[in-house]
C-alpha positions in Angstrom: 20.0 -110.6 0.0 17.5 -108.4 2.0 14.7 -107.6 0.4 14.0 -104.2 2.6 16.9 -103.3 0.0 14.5 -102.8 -2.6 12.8 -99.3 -1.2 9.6 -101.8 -1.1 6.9 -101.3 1.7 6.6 -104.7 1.9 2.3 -104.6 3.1 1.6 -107.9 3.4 2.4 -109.8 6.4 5.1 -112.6 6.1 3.0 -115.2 6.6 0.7 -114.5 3.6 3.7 -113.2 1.4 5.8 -117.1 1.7 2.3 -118.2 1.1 1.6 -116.9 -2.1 5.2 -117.4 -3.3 5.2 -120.8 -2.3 7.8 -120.7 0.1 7.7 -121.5 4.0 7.6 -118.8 6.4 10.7 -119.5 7.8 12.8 -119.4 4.7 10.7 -115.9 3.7 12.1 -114.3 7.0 15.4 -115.9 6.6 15.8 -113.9 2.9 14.3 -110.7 5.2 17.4 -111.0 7.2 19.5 -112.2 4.9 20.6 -115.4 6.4 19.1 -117.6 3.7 21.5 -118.8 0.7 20.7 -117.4 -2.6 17.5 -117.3 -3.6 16.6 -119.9 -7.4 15.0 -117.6 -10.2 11.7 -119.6 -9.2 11.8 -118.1 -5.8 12.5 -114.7 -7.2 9.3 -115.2 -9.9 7.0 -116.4 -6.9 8.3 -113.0 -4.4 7.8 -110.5 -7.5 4.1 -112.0 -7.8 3.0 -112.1 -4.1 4.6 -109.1 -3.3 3.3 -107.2 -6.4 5.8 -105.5 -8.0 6.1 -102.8 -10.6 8.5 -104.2 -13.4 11.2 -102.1 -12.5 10.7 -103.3 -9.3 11.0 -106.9 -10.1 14.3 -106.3 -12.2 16.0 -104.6 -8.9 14.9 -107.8 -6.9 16.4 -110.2 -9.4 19.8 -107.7 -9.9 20.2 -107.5 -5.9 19.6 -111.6 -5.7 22.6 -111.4 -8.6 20.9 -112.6 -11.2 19.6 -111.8 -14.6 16.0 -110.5 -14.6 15.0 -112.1 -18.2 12.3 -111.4 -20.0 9.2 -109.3 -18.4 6.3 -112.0 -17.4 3.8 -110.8 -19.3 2.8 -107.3 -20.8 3.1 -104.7 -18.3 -0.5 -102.8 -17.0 1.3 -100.0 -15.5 0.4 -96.4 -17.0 3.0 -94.0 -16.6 1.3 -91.2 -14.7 3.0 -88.8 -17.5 1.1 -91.2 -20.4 -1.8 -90.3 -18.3 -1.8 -86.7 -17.5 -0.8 -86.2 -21.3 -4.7 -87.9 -22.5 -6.1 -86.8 -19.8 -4.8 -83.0 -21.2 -5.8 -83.2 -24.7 -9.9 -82.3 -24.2 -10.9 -82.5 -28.1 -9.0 -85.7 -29.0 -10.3 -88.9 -27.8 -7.1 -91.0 -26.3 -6.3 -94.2 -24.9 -3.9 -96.5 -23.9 -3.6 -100.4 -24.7 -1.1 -102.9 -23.7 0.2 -105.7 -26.0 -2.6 -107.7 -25.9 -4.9 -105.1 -26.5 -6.3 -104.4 -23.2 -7.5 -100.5 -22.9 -5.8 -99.6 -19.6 -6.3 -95.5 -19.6 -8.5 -93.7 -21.5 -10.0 -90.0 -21.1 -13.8 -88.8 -21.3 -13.9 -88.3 -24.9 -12.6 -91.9 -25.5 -15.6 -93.1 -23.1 -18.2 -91.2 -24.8 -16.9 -91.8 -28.3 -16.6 -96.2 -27.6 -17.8 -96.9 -24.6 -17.4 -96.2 -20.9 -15.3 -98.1 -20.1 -15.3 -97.5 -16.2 -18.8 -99.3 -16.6 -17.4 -103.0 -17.5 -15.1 -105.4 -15.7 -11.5 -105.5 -16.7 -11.6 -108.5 -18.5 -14.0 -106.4 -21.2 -12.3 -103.7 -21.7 -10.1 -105.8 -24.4 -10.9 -104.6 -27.9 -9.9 -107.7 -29.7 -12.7 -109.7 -27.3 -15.0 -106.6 -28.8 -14.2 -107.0 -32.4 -15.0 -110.9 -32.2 -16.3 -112.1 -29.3 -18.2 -109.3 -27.6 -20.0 -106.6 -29.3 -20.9 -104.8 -26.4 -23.6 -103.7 -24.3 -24.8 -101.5 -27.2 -24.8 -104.1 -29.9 -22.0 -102.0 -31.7 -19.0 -104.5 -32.9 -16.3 -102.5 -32.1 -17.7 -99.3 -31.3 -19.3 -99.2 -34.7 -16.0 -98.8 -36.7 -15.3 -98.8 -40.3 -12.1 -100.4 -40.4 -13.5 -103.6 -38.3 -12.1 -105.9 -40.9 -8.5 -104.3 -41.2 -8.1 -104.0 -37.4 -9.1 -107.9 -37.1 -6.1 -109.1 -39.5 -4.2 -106.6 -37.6 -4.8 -108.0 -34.4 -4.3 -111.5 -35.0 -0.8 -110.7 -36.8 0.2 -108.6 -33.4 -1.2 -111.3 -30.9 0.7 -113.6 -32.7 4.0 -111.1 -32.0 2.6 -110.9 -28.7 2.4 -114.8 -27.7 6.2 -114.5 -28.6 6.9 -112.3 -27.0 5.5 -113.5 -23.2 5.6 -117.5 -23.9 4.5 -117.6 -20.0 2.5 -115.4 -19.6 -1.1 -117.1 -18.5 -3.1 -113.7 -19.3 -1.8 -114.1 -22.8 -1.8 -117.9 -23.5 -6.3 -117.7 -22.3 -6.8 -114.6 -24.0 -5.5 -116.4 -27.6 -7.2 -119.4 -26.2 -10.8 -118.7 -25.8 -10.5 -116.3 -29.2 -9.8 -119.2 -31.0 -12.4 -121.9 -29.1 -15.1 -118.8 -29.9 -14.3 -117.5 -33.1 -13.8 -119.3 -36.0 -13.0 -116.1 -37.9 -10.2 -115.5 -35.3 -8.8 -119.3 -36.3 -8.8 -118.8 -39.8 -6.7 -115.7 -39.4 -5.0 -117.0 -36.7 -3.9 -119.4 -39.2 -3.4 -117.5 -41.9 0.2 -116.1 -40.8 -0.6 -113.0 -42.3 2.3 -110.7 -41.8 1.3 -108.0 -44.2 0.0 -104.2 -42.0 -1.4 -101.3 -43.7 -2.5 -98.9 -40.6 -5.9 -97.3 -41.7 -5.3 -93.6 -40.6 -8.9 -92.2 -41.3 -11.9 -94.2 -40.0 -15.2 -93.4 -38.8 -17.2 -94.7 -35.8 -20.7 -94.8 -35.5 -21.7 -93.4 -32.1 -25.3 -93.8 -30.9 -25.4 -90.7 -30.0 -24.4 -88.1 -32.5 -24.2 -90.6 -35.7 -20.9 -90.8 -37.7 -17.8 -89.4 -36.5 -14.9 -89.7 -39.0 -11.7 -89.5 -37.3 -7.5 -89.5 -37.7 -5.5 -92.1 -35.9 -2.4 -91.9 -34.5 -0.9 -94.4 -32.7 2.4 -93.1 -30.3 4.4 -96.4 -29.1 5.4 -96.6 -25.2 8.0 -98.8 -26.1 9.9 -99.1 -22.6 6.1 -101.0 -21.2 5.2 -102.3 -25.1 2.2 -100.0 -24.9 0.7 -97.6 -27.2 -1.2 -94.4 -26.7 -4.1 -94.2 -29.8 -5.2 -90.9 -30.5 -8.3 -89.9 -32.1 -8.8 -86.3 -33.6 -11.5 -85.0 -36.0 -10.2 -82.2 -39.1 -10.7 -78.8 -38.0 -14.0 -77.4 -38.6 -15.6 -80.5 -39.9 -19.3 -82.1 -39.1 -16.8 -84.6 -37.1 -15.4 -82.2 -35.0 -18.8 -80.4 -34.0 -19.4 -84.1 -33.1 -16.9 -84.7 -30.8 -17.9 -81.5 -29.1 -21.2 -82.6 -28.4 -20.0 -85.7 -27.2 -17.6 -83.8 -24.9 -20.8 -81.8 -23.7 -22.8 -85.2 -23.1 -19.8 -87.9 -21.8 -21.2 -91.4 -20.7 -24.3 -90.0 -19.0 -26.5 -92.0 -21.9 -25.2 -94.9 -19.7 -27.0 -93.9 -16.4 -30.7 -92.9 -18.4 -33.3 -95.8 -17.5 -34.8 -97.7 -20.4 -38.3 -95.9 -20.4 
């Protein structure tokens, strides 16, 4: 096996590459020239991590080493730059894009003006389950202020759950499910629960600092191919809601830059 075969620009240098795989130097450039046997499935897990691949990426590696690639490692973070240019194209919607475990990985300026802005915080923040129960925010509001905080709770614990099932390995999942339940004891009891039960609240209002209630429809569009979903928020026409939105549209994040007087 060669791994040049994979159309990778491989931009580390070898030395760091076997290092973060765990493999010697010497076996790493025997696989380049592909003197070295076949490589385990461990090997082939260690290379996709140090040399960063894309899933698709990773399944070509494991297909040209002739084996199986199995089940992804753990939710994918990669936005297809279609998903993106289509939020970035809808100007009086506020979109966004989460992964399995409920990270928000895209979003466009509505979304940051109408939550929070998200550019602002470190990745590890930008989770909206750690909002709903560990982490109200830098504005105080628990979840952005929304109506449904309860519902999308329940609803969050069930799909985690799904989740945890899905990516057994997966040390982003396993610590993100870990510290919600050492923090919250209202994450454990529905944790616990098993509740299996989902009734998707399709109106809800947010309460925005800025221009006051904004009631809203969801719709959620599945990315199925990276278990992703792209959440749409759009206000009825001609509504208080909608003049909202345009304002915030007019104003974005730039509340986030005004000094405290």
């Amino acid at each position: 096996m060669r791994l040049r075969g994979c159309g990778i620009d491989v931009a580390v240098a070898f030395e760091e590459a076997a290092q973060l795989a765990f493999i010697s130097t010497e076996y790493y450039t025997r696989l380049e020239q592909a003197r070295a046997p076949r490589p385990s499935r461990e090997v082939l897990a260690g290379l996709a991590r140090a040399l960063r691949l894309s899933d698709a990426e990773r399944d070509h590696l494991y297909h040209l080493a002739g084996a199986p690639p199995g089940p992804p490692p753990g939710p994918s973070r990669e936005v297809r730059q279609s998903i993106l240019d289509l939020i970035t194209r809808l100007p009086q919607a506020a979109a966004m894009v989460t992964s399995a475990m409920y990270e928000v990985l895209a979003w466009n300026d509505l979304a940051a003006a109408l939550m929070e802005d998200f550019s602002a915080v470190p990745p590890l923040e930008r989770n909206r389950v750690r909002r709903a129960f560990l982490d109200p925010g830098p504005d105080g509001r628990r979840l952005y202020g929304v109506s449904d905080a309860e519902a999308f709770k329940r609803a969050a614990a069930r799909d985690l759950r799904a989740t945890a099932a899905r990516y057994p390995e997966d040390p982003r999942v396993a610590g993100l499910i870990a510290d919600l339940l050492a923090r919250s004891e209202e994450f454990g009891r529905l944790w616990n629960s098993h509740d299996v039960s989902s009734v998707p609240t399709l109106v809800k209002t947010f309460m925005n600092p800025m221009v006051g209630p904004v009631t809203v429809n969801c719709d959620v569009l599945d990315v199925s191919d990276l278990d992703q979903r792209v959440v749409i928020y759009t206000a009825a026409p001609g509504s208080p809601s909608e003049e909202a939105l345009r304002l915030l549209s007019v104003i974005g994040t730039q509340r986030m830059d005004v000094p405290a007087p």
